[in-house]
VMD Tcl script that draws the C-alpha trace (Angstrom):
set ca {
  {60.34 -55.22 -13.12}
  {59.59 -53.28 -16.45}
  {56.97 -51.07 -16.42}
  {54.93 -52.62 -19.06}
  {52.96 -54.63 -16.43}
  {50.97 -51.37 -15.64}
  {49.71 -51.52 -18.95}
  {47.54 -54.71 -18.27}
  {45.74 -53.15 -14.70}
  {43.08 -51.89 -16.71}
  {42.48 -55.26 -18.65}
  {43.08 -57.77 -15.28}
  {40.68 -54.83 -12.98}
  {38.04 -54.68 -15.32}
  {37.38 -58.16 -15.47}
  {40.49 -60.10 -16.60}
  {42.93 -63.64 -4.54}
  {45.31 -66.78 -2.97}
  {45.13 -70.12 -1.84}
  {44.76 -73.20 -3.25}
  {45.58 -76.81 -2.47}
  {48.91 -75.50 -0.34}
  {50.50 -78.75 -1.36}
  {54.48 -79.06 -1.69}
  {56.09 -81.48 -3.12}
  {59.62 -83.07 -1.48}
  {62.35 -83.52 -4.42}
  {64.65 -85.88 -3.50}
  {68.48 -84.70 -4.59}
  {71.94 -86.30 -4.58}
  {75.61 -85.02 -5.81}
  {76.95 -87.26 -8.22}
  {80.11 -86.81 -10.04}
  {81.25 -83.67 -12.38}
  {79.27 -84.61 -16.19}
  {81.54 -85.14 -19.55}
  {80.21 -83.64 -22.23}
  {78.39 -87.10 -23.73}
  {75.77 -85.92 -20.78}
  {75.43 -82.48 -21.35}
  {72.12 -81.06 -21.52}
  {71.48 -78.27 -24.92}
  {73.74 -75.15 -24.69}
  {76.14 -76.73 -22.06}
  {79.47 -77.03 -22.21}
  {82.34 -77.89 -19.46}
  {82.75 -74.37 -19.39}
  {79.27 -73.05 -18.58}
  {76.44 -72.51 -20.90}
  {78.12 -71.64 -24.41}
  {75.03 -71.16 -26.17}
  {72.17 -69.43 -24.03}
  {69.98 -69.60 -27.23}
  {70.27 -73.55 -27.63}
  {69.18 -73.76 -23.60}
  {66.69 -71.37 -24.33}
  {65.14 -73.40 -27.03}
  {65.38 -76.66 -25.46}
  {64.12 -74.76 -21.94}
  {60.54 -73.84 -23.74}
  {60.21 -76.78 -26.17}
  {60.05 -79.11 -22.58}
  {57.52 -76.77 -21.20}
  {55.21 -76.13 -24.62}
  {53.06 -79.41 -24.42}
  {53.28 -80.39 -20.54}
  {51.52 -79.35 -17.67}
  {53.65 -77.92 -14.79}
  {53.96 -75.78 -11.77}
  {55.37 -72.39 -11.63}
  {56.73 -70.27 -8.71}
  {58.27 -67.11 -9.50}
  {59.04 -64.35 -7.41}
  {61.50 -61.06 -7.98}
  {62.36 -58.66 -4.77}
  {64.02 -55.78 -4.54}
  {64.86 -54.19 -1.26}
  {66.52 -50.64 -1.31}
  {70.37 -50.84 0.49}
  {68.69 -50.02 4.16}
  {66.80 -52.77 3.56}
  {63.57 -51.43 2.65}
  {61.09 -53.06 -0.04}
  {60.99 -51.40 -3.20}
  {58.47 -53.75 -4.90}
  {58.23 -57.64 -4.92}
  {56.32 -59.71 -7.26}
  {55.25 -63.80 -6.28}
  {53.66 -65.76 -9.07}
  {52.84 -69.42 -8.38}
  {50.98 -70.84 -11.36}
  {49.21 -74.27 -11.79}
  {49.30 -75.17 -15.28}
  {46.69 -77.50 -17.02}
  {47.31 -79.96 -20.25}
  {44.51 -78.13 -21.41}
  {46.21 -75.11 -20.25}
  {43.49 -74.07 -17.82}
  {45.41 -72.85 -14.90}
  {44.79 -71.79 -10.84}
  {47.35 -68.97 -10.19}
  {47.97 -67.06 -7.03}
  {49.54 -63.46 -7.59}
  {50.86 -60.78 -4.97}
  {52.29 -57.30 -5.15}
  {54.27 -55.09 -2.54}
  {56.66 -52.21 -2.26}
  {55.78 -48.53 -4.17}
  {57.66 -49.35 -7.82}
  {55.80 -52.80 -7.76}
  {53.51 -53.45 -11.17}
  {49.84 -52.20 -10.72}
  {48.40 -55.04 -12.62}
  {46.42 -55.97 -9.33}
  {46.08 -51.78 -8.38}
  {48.05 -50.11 -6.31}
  {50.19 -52.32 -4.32}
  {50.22 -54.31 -2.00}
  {48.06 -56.86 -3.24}
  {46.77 -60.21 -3.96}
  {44.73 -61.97 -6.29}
  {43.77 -65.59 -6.85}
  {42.68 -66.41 -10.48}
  {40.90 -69.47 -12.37}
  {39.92 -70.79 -15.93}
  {39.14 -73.90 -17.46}
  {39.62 -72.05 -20.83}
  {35.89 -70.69 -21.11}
  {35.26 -69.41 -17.71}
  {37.23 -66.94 -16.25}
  {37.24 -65.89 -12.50}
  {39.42 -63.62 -9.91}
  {39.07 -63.15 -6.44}
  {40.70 -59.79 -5.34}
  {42.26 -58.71 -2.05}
  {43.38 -54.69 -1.83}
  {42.41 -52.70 0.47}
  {41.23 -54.44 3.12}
  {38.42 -55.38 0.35}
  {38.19 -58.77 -1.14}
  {36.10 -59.08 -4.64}
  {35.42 -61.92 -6.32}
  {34.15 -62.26 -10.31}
  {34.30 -63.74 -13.47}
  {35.72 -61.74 -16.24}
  {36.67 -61.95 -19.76}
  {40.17 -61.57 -21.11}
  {40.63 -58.83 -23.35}
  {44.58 -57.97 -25.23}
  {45.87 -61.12 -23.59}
  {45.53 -60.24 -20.19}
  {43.85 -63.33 -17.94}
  {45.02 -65.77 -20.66}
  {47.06 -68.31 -19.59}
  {49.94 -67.25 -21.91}
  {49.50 -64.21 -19.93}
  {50.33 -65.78 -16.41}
  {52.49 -68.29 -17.78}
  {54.67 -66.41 -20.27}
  {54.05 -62.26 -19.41}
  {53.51 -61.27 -15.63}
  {56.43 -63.74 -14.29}
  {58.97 -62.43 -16.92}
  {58.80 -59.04 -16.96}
  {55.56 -58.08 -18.34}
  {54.76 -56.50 -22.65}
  {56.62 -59.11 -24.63}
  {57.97 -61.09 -21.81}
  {58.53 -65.05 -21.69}
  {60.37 -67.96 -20.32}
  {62.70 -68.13 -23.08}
  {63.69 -64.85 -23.91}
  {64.58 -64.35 -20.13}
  {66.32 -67.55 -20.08}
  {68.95 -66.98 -22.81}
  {69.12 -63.32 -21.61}
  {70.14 -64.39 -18.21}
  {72.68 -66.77 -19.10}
  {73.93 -64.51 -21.75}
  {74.51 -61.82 -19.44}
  {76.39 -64.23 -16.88}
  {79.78 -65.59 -16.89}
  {78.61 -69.32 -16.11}
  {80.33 -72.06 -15.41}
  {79.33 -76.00 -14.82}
  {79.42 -76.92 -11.03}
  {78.42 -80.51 -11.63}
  {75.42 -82.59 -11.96}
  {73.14 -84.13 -9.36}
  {70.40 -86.90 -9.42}
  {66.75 -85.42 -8.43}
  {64.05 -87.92 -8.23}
  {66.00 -90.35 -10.51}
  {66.97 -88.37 -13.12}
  {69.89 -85.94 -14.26}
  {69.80 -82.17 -13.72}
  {73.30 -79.91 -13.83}
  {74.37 -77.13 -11.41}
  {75.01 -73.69 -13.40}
  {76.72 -71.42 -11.13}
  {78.16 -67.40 -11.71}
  {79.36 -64.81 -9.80}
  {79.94 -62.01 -12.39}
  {78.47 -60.44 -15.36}
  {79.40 -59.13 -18.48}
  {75.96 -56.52 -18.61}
  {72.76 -56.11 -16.58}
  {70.58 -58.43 -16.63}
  {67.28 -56.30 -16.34}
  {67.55 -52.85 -18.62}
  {65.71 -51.48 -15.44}
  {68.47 -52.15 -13.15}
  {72.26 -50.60 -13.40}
  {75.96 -51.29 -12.97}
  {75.55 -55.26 -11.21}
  {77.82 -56.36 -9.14}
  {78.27 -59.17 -6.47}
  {76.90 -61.63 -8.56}
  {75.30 -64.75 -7.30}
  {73.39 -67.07 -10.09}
  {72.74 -70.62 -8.94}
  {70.24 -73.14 -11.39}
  {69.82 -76.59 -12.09}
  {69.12 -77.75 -15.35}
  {67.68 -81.25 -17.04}
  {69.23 -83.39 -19.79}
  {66.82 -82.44 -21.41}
  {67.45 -78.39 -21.17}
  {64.66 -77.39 -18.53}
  {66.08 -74.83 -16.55}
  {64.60 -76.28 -13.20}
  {65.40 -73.84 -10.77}
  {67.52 -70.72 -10.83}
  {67.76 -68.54 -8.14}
  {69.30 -64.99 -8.63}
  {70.85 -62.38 -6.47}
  {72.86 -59.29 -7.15}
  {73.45 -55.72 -6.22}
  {73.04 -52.71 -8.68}
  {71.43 -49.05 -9.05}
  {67.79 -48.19 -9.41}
  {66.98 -44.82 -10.43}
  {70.80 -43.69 -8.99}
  {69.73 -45.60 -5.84}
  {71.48 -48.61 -4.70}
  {69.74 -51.67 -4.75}
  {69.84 -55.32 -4.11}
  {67.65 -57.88 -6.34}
  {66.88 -60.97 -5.91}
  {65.22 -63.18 -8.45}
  {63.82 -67.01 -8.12}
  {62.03 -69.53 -10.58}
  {61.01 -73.09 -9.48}
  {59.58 -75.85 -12.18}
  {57.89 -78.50 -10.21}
  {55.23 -81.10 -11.34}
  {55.62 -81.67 -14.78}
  {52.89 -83.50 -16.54}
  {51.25 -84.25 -13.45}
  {49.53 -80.89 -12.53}
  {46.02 -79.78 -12.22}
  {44.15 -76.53 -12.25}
  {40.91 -77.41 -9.98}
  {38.08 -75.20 -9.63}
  {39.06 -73.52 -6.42}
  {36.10 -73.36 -3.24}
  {35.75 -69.46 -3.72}
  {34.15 -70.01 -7.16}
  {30.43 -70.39 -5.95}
  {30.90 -66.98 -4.48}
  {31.25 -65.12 -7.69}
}
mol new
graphics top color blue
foreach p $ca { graphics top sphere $p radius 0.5 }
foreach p [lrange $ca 0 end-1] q [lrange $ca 1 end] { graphics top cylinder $p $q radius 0.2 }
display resetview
């Protein structure tokens, strides 16, 4: 995870914890036959994803005027097995783009955002109140906070912590992931009535985080809508961390689009 997520501790600390309704929704899939390219969603081709920038276009134009649900989470676990830092994101994203989000940190290189990891954080706006609830050492805090440099802004939960952190967003890192992989189409399947395509790769051409060396063992699985919403992608590959080996594992999940609320959790008559 780049670095540039420390930058915002100061700003989410200062002001700028993790449940909420717990609900999960059941998608409902089935394999259909291998698409022509009539069918294709933007960017797709029989041969993969030809143009990562057209996905990527078509990927954040679907999510710019929706409301939606987003889980993200990144893990990296040294070769023995041991955690080097993870980062889970699970946003609930308004219309009005007030949002409920539910952040944790682990492992010693994880981003500080929250303070020293591990941590976890709950946090809540309707767009002119702002509140966090806190959970590090052994402490819980809960407050209301205004943003200040874009950190605690929705853009900032939706668009910065879950992709990387400084100029991070959705689709920079999806046409820099599919760039960097050697994709091909796998097929389509039918998920709660409608179309979404199976991207699969098992090799790379170049990393696919600047922070992370030499990948290898490749494993890139997604499913993407007509329409060019990368759905889900899940992630997994081996490479070198600071000359130490390393195994990373990324996952995004879209869920709930246009029908997603951002309720004023229970905690808030605490702050």
């Amino acid at each position: 995870m780049r670095r540039a997520l420390a930058l915002c501790v100061l700003l989410v600390l200062a002001g700028c914890g993790a449940t909420s309704d717990g609900g999960t929704a059941t998608d409902t899939v089935t394999a259909v036959e291998v698409p022509d390219d009539a069918t294709l969603a933007p960017g797709l081709a029989e041969s993969g994803v030809e143009r990562p920038d057209a996905l990527a276009d078509a990927h954040a134009g679907v999510l710019a005027d929706t409301s939606y649900r987003l889980v993200s989470t990144e893990t990296v676990r040294y070769a023995n097995g041991t955690l080097r830092e993870s980062l889970t994101v699970d946003l609930r994203l308004a219309a009005d783009r007030g949002y409920l989000v539910d952040t944790a940190t682990a492992g010693p290189a994880a981003p500080v955002f929250l303070g020293t990891p591990p941590a976890n954080a709950t946090f809540w706006s309707d767009g002119e109140t702002y509140l966090r609830r806190l959970s590090r050492e052994n402490t819980t805090v809960y407050n209301e906070f205004e943003p200040r440099e874009g950190g605690g802004t929705w853009q900032y939960w939706a668009r910065t912590v879950p992709f990387g952190g400084g100029t991070g967003n959705p689709r920079d890192f999806v046409e820099d992931t599919f760039a960097a992989a050697d994709t091909r189409l796998a097929g389509r399947i039918g998920v709660n009535g409608s179309t979404a395509y199976l991207v699969a790769a098992n090799a790379t051409a170049e990393p696919f985080d600047p922070e992370y060396a030499d990948p290898g063992a490749v494993s890139l699985r997604a499913t993407v809508t007509r329409a060019g919403l990368v759905r889900t992608l899940t992630l997994r590959y081996e490479a070198t961390a600071d000359g130490e080996p390393v195994v990373v594992r990324r996952t995004l999940r879209y869920r709930k689009l246009g029908n997603t609320t951002a309720p004023r959790p229970p905690w808030a008559e605490r702050v």
